[in-house]
C-alpha positions as CSV (number, residue, x, y, z in Angstrom):
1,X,24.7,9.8,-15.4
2,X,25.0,11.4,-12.3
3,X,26.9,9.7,-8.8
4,X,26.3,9.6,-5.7
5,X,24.5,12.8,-3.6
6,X,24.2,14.5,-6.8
7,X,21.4,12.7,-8.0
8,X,17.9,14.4,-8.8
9,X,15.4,12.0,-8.9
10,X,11.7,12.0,-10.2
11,X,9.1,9.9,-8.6
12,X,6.0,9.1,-9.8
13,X,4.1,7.8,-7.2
14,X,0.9,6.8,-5.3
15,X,1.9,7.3,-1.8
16,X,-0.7,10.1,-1.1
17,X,-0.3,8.9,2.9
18,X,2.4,11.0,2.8
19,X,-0.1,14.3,2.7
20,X,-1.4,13.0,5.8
21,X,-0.8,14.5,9.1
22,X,0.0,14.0,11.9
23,X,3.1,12.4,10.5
24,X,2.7,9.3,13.2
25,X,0.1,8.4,10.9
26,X,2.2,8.2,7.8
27,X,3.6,4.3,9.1
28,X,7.2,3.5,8.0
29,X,6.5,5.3,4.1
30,X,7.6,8.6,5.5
31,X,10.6,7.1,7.2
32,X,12.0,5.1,3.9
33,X,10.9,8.3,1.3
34,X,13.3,10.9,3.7
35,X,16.2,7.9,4.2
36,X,16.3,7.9,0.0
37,X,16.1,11.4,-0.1
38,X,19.0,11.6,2.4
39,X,20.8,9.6,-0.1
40,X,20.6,12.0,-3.4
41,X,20.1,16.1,-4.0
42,X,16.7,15.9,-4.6
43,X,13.9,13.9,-4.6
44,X,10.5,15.2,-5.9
45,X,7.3,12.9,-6.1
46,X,4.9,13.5,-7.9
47,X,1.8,11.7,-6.3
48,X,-1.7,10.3,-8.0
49,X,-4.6,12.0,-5.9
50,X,-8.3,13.5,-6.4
51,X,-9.3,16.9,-6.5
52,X,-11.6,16.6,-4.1
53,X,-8.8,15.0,-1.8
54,X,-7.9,18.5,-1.6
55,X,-4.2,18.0,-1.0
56,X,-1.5,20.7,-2.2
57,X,2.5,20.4,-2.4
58,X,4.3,20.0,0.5
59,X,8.2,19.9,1.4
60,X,8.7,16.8,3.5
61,X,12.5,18.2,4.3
62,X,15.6,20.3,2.6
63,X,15.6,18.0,-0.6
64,X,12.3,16.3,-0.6
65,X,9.0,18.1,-2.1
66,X,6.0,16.1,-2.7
67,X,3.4,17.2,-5.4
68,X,-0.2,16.2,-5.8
69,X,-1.6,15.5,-9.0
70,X,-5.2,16.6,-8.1
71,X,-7.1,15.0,-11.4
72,X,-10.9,14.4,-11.3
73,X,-10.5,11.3,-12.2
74,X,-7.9,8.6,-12.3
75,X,-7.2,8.9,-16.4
76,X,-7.1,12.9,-15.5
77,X,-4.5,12.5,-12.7
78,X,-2.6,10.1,-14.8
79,X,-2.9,13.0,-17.7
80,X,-1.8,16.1,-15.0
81,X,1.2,13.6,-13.4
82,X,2.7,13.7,-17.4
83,X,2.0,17.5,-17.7
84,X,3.8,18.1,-14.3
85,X,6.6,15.9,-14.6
86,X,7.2,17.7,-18.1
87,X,7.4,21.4,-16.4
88,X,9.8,20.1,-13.7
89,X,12.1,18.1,-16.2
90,X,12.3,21.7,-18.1
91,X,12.9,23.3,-14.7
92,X,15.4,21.1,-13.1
93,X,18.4,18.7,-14.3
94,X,16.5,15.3,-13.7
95,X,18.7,12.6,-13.5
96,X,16.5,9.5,-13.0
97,X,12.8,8.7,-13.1
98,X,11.2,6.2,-10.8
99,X,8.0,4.7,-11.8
100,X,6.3,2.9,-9.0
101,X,4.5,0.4,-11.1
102,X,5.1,-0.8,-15.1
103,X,1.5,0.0,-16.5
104,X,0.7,3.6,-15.6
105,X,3.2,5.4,-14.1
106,X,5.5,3.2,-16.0
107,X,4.1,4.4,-19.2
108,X,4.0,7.9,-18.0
109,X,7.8,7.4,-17.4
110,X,8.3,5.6,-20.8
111,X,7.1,9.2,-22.6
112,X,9.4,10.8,-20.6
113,X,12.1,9.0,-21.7
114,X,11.6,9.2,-24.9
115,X,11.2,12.9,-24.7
116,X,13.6,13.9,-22.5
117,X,16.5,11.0,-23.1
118,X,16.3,10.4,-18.9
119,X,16.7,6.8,-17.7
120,X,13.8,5.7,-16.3
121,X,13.7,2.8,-12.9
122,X,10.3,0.8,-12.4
123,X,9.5,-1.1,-9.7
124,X,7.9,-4.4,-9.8
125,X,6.6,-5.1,-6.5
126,X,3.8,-7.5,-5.6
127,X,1.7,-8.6,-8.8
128,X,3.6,-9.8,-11.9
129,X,2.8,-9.1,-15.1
130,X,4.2,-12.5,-16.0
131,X,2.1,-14.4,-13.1
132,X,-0.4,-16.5,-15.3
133,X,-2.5,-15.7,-11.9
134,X,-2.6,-12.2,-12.5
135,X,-3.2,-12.6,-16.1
136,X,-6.6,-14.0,-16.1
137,X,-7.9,-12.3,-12.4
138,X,-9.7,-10.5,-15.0
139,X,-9.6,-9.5,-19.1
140,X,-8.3,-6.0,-18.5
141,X,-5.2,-7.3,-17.2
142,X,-4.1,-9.1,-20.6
143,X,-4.2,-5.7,-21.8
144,X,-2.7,-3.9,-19.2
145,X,0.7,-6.5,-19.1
146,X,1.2,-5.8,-22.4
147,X,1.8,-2.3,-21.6
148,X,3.9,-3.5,-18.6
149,X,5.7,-5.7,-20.5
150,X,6.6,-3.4,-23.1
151,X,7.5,-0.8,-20.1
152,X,9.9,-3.3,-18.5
153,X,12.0,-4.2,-21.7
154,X,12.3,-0.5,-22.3
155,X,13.2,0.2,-18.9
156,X,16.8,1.4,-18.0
157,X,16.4,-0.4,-14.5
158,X,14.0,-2.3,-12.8
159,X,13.5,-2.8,-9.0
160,X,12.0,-6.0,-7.6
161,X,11.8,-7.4,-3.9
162,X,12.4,-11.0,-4.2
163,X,14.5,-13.5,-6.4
164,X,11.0,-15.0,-7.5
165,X,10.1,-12.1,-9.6
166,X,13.7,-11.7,-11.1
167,X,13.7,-15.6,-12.6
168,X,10.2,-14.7,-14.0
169,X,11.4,-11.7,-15.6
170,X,15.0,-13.4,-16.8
171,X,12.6,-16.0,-18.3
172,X,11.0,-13.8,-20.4
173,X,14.2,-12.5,-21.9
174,X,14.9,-9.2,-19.6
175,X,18.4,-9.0,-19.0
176,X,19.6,-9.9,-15.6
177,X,22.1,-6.8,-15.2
178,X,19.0,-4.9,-15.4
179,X,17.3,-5.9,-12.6
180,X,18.1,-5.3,-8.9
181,X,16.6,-7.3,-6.2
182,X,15.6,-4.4,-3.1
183,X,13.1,-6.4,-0.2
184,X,10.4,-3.7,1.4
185,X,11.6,-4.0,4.3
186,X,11.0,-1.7,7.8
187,X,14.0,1.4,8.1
188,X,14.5,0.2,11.3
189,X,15.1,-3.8,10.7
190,X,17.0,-4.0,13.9
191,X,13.9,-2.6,16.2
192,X,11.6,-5.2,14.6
193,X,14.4,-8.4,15.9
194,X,13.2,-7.0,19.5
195,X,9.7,-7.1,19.4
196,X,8.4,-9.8,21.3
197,X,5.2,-7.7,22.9
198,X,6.0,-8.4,26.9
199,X,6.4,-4.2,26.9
200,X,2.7,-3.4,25.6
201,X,1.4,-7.0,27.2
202,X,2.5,-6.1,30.6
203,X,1.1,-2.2,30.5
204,X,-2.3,-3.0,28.7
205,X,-3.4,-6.0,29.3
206,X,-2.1,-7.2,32.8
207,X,-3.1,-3.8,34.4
208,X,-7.1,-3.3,32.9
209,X,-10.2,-5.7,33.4
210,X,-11.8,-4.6,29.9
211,X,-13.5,-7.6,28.2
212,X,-12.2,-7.0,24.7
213,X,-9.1,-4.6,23.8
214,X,-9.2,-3.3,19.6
215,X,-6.3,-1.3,18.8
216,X,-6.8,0.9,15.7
217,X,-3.4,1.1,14.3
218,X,-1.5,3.1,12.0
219,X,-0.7,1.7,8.6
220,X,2.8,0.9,7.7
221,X,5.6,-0.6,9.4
222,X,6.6,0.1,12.8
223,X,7.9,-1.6,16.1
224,X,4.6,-0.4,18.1
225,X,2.3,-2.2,15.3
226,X,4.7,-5.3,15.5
227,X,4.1,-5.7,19.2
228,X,0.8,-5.2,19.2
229,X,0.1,-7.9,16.6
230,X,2.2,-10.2,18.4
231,X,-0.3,-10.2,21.7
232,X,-3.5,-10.0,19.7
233,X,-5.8,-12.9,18.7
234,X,-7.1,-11.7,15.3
235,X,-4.8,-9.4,13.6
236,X,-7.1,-7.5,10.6
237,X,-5.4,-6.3,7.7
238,X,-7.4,-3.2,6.1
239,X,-6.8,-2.7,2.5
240,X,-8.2,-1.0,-0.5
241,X,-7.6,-0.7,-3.8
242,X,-4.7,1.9,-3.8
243,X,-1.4,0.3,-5.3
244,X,0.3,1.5,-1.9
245,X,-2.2,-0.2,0.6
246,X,-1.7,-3.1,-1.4
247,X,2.1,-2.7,-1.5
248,X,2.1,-2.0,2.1
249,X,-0.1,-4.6,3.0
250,X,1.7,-7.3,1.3
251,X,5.2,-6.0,3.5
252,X,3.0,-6.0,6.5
253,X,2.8,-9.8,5.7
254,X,5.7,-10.7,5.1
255,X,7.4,-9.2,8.1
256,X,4.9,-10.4,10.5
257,X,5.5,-14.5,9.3
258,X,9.0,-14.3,11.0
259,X,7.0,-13.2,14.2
260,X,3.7,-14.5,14.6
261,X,1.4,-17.6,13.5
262,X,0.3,-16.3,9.9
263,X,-3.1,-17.5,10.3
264,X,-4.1,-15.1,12.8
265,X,-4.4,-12.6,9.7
266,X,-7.3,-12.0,8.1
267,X,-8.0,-9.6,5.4
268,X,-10.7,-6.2,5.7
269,X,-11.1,-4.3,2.1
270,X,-12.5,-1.1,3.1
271,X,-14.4,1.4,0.3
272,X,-15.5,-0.6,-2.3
273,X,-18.1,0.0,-4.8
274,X,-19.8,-3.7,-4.6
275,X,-19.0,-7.1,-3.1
276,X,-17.4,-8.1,-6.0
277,X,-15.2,-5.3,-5.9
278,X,-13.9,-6.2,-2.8
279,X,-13.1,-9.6,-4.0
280,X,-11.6,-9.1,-6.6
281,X,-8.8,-6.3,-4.3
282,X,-8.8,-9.3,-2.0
283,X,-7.7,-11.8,-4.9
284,X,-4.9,-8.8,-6.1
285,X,-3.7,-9.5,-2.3
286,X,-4.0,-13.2,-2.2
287,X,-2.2,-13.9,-5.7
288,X,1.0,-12.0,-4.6
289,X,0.9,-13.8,-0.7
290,X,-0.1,-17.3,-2.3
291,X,3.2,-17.1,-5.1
292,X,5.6,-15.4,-3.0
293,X,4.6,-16.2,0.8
294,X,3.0,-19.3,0.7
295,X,-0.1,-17.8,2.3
296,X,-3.6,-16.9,1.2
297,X,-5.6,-14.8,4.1
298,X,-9.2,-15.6,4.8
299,X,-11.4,-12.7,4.1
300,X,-13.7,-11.2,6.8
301,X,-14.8,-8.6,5.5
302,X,-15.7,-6.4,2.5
303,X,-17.2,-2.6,3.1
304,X,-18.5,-0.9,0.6
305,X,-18.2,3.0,0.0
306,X,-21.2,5.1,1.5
307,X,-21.9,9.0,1.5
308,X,-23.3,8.1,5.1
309,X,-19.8,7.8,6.9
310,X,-19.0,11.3,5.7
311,X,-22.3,12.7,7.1
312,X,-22.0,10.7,10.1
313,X,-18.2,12.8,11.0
314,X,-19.6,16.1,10.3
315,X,-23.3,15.4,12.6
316,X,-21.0,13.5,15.1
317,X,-23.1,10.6,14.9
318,X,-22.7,6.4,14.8
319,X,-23.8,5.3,11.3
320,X,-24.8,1.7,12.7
321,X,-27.0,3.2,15.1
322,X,-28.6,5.8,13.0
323,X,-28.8,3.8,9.7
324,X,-28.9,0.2,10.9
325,X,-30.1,-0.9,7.2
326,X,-27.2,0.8,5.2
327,X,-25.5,-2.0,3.3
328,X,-22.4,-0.4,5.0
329,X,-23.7,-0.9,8.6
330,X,-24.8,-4.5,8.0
331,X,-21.2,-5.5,6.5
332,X,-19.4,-3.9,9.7
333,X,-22.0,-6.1,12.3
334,X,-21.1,-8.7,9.9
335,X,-17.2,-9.0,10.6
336,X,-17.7,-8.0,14.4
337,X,-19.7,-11.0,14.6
338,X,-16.8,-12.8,13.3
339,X,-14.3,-11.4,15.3
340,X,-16.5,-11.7,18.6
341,X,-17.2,-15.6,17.6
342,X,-13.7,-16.4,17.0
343,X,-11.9,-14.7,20.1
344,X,-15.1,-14.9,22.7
345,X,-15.1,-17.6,25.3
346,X,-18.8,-17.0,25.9
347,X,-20.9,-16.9,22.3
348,X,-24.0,-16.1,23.9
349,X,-23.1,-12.2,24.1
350,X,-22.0,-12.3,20.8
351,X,-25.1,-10.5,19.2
352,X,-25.4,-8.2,22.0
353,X,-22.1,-6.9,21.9
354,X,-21.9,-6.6,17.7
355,X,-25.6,-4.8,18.3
């Protein structure tokens, strides 16, 4: 195997926040993907997104490209990450695959290795396919672990973020010199030991008269969002059903503990298809903080997909206002009323202001 800066590495990933732009917007992911491409020769992802996402391959820096998958569906784009990881490995001397999760990509990296003979790394961040919890969230998952598990054994590495998830998988006979224990934690650690919010308290709040301040934040990990959750009242986690909001998410967490009163978190799953939907991303989220963190976060909100937020952009319009009865509009008055209720002084504006 390769040492050091020579390394070419293979990523098969779902961190399509990294086609975003501007790159502010990207949170700490773009920060930690060019720090480990700093480290190696090359680093090429290959990322899981929708056609009709409309992204296309971009070069992040020197030694870092980032390629979408584009499938029409999720089985397609896990079909079209194989195909393109196959033409690359034929191009370019590959020395390790990354996997960012056991079941899919894992798979996907498992075929490759056989194929090719290249180790493969997985990581194993957030939800165990050992957790009993995870197991029987719902009947698919039985399934899916056994994939996982079988991914794991086969695994040449495997990358987890806490000592927890290391005992379970040493329980279940994976050998220890296997697995490496690497936290998600912020690039810039030392930043974060600063924050204390007196900076963004002092030049917001002291010097306006506004009656309520909401700051829309970037997602990710960043001193800015640190400081700013330090001086609000409600902090509200938005998450979907992407493995990297979840992964994401779940960092967001666990940094913040060390900083603030946990309970001022509260969880918002944005773009489901149903109610049920949403609480069953919000259990995926709560299994991994309730194990590992101690913490389960009350749920404020769940808002489902609509065709109407896209129409709303493009005629420039508010979508409460112009469709008051979209199941979408009532489940945003919904969690304004509970975020009015629980930081308002006065409740009797409370419907007034959510209207």
């Amino acid at each position: 195997m390769q040492k050091g800066n020579k390394l070419n590495i293979l990523s098969l990933s779902y961190a399509k926040e990294l086609f975003m732009s501007p790159p502010e917007a990207l949170g700490d992911t773009l920060i930690r993907t060019l720090a480990y491409s700093e480290k190696v020769n090359s680093l090429t992802l290959i990322i899981h997104t929708l056609r009709k996402e409309k992204f296309r391959m971009k070069q992040l820096s020197s030694n870092c490209t980032i390629i979408p998958s584009n499938g029409i569906n999720r089985p397609h784009s896990l079909l079209k990450i194989y195909m393109i990881a196959n033409r690359i490995i034929k191009n370019e001397n590959i020395s390790i695959i990354q996997c960012q999760e056991p079941i899919f990509t894992g798979f996907i990296g498992l075929l490759l290795k056989k194929k090719y003979s290249i180790p493969i790394n997985v990581l194993l961040y957030g939800g165990n396919i050992y957790d009993k919890y995870w197991l029987n969230q719902r009947k698919l998952n039985k399934y899916f672990a056994s994939i996982g598990r079988y991914v794991i054994k086969k695994a040449d590495s495997i990358q987890v973020e806490a000592s927890l998830i290391k005992e379970s998988l040493i329980e279940n006979h994976i050998p220890e010199n296997k697995i490496v224990i690497k936290p998600m934690v912020p690039n810039n650690l030392d930043d974060f030991n600063k924050a204390n919010g007196d900076d963004i308290r002092e030049q917001i709040i002291k010097k306006t008269n506004y009656d309520y301040i909401i700051f829309d934040t970037p997602a990710g990990l960043n001193n800015i969002n640190v400081e700013l959750a330090l001086i609000s009242d409600l902090n509200c986690l938005v998450i979907t059903d992407e493995p990297t909001s979840l992964l994401d998410g779940y960092a967001l967490i666990k940094v913040l503990r060390e900083y603030m009163d946990i309970d001022k978190i509260k969880l918002i799953v944005n773009n489901t298809i149903d109610y049920d939907d949403g609480s069953d991303i919000a259990t995926k989220m709560n299994l991994a903080t309730e194990k590992f963190l101690g913490f389960k976060a009350e749920v404020i909100g769940i808002i489902p997909y609509s065709r109407i937020v896209r129409q709303s952009i493009i005629k420039q319009e508010i979508f409460v206002q112009t469709d008051p009865d979209e199941e979408i509009s009532q489940a945003i008055r919904e969690f304004c009323r509970f975020i009015f209720q629980r930081t308002s002084k006065t409740f009797h504006h409370t419907n007034e202001i959510v209207n």
